[in-house]
C-alpha positions in Angstrom: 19.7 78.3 88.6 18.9 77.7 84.8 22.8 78.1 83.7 23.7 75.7 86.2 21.2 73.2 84.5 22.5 74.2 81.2 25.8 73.6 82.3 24.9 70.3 83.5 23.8 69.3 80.5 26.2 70.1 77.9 29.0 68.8 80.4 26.5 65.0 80.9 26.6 65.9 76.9 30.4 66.0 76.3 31.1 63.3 78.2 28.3 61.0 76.9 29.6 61.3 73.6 33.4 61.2 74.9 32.1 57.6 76.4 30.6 56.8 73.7 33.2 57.7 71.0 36.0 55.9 73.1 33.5 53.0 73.4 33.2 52.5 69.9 36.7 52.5 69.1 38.1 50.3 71.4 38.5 46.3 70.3 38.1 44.8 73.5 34.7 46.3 74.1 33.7 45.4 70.7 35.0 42.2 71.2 33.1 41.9 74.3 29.9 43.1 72.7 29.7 40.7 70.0 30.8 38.0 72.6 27.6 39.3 74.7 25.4 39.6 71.3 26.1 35.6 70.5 25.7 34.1 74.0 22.2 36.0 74.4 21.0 35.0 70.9 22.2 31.3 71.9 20.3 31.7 75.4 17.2 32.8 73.2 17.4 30.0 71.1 18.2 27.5 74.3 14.9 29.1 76.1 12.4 29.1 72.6 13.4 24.9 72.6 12.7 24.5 76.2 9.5 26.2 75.8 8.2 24.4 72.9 9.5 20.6 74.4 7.2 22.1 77.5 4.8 22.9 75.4 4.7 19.5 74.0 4.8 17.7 77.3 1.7 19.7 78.9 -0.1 18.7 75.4 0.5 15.3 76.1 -0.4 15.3 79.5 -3.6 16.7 79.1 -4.2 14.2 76.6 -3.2 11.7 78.8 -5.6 12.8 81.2 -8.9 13.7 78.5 -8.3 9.4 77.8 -8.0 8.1 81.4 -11.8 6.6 82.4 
């Protein structure tokens, strides 16, 4: 039972670094990595704005209802 585990390993091994090694070598994923890497940083930075003009807006609103008699 154990050498089958041990076998089961070293093969997930192999090919995990077979995948990996072809991964890192090809263009088009790397391509599509860096394409992936820039949209999410620009989605971050999209999201942070939002969240502070929200920010803003509840501030303003509260204020606006502190000053109403």
């Amino acid at each position: 039972m154990s050498g089958v585990n041990f076998v089961r390993r070293v093969m997930s091994y192999l090919v995990n670094e077979i995948l990996v090694d072809s991964l890192a070598n090809s263009r088009s994923f790397q391509r599509f990595a860096v394409r992936t890497s820039k949209s999410l940083e620009e989605i971050s930075s999209v999201a942070a704005k939002k969240k502070q003009e929200l920010a803003e807006q509840v501030k303003e609103i509260s204020r606006n209802f502190e000053n109403k008699p």
